[in-house]
N, C-alpha and C positions, 0 to 999 in steps of 0.2 A: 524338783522332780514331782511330776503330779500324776496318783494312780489310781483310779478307781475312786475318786472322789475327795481324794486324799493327798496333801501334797509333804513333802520333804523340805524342811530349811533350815539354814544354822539359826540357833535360840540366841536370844538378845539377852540382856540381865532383863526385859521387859516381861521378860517370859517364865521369869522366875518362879511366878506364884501358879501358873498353869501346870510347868512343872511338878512342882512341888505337888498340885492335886491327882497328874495324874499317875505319880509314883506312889501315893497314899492308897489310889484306887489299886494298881497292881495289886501292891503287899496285902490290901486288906479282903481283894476278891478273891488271887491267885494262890497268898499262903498259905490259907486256912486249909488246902487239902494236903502240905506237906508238915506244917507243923500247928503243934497248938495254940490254940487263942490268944495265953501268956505269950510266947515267944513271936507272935506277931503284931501284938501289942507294944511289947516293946522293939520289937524292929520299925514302927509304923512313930513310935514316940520320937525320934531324931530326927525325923523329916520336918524340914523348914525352907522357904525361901530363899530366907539369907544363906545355906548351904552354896547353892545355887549361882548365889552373887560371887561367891568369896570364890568358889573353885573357877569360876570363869575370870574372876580378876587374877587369878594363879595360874591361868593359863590350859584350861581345860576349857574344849571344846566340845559343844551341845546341839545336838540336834533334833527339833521337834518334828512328830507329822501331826499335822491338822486334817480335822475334822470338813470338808467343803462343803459338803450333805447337809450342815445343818443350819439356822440363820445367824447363831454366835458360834462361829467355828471354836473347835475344841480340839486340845492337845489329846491325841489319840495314845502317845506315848514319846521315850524321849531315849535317844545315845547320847554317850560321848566317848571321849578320848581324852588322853592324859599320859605324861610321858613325865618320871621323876630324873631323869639324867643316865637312868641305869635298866630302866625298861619304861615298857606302854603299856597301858590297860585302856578297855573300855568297859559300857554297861551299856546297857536296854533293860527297859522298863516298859510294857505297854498296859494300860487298862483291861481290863477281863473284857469286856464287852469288845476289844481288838486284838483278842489273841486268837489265836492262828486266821491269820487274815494276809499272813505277807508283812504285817506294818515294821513288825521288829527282825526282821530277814534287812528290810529294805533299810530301817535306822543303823542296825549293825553293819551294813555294806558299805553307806554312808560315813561312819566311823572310820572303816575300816580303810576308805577312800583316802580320809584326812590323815592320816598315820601315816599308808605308805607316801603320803604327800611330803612327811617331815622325816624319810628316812627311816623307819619303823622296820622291823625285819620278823618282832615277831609282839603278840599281843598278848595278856594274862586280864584273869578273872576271876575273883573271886566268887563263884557262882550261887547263888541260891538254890537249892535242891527244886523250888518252883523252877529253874531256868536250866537247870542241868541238862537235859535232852535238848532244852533248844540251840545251847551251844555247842553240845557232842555234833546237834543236825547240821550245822555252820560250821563245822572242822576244827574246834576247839578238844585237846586230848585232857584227859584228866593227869593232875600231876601227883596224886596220892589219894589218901582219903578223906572222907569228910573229916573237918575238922571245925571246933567252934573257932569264931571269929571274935578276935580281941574286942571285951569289952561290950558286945552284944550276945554273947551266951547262944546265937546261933547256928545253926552249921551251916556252911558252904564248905564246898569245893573247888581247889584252886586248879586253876584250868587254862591254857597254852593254846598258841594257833601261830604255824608260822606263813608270813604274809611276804609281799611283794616280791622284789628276785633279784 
């Protein structure tokens, strides 16, 4: 899918390290207006490539948009999808310098594509207080309140959207 400059495709493990920079760029443009320095610091410390590799050899599905606009295209931002036997999630991530542009509407739709593909009925998310409105605006309901998230000491909000029919 190519839009405004900008195209949509599923990520390769080749894609790993693009990834990886452009979810570093998110947390570290996007959080700093919902949480502080500390706690995006370490949200921003677990980010790796290898991540990346391992969830797609697990069977999660990625999708990047690229950059067209520029002469080394650039990962704009990224979805996926992921189904543990007993529900589906996704995530979108896009860089500060692509947010509100449409890129993470189009990645999440993308996802959201691949899910109802494998029977998916409904989707969850652990959301980040940066990402909370963008999932309310995408028809994700909130399923209680913020709560920290294991292990990372940050809040999200876990959050629901029921999809396909």
């Amino acid at each position: 899918m190519t839009l405004d400059g900008w195209t949509i495709r599923r990520a390769t493990a080749e894609d790993a390290d693009a990834i990886a920079a452009a979810h570093l760029d998110s947390i570290r443009s996007l959080g700093p207006a919902f949480y502080p320095d500390e706690h995006v610091a370490r949200w921003a410390s677990g980010v790796t490539p290898a991540m990346y590799i391992q969830a797609m050899n697990g069977g999660e599905v990625f999708f990047v948009a690229i950059d067209q606009n520029v002469s080394e295209p650039v990962v704009l931002g990224f979805s996926s999808h992921w189904s543990d036997g007993t529900e589906d999630g996704v995530s979108v991530y896009v860089r500060g310098s692509a947010a509100r542009r449409g890129i993470g509407t189009a990645l999440l739709r993308a996802a959201e594509s691949q899910a109802v593909q494998t029977g998916s009925r409904s989707l969850v998310i652990e959301a980040s207080l940066a990402g909370l409105d963008f999932y309310k605006a995408n028809g994700f309901q909130p399923e209680g309140e913020p709560a920290l998230l294991p292990g990372m000491q940050l809040l999200a909000v876990r959050m629901r959207k029921t999809i396909g029919g």
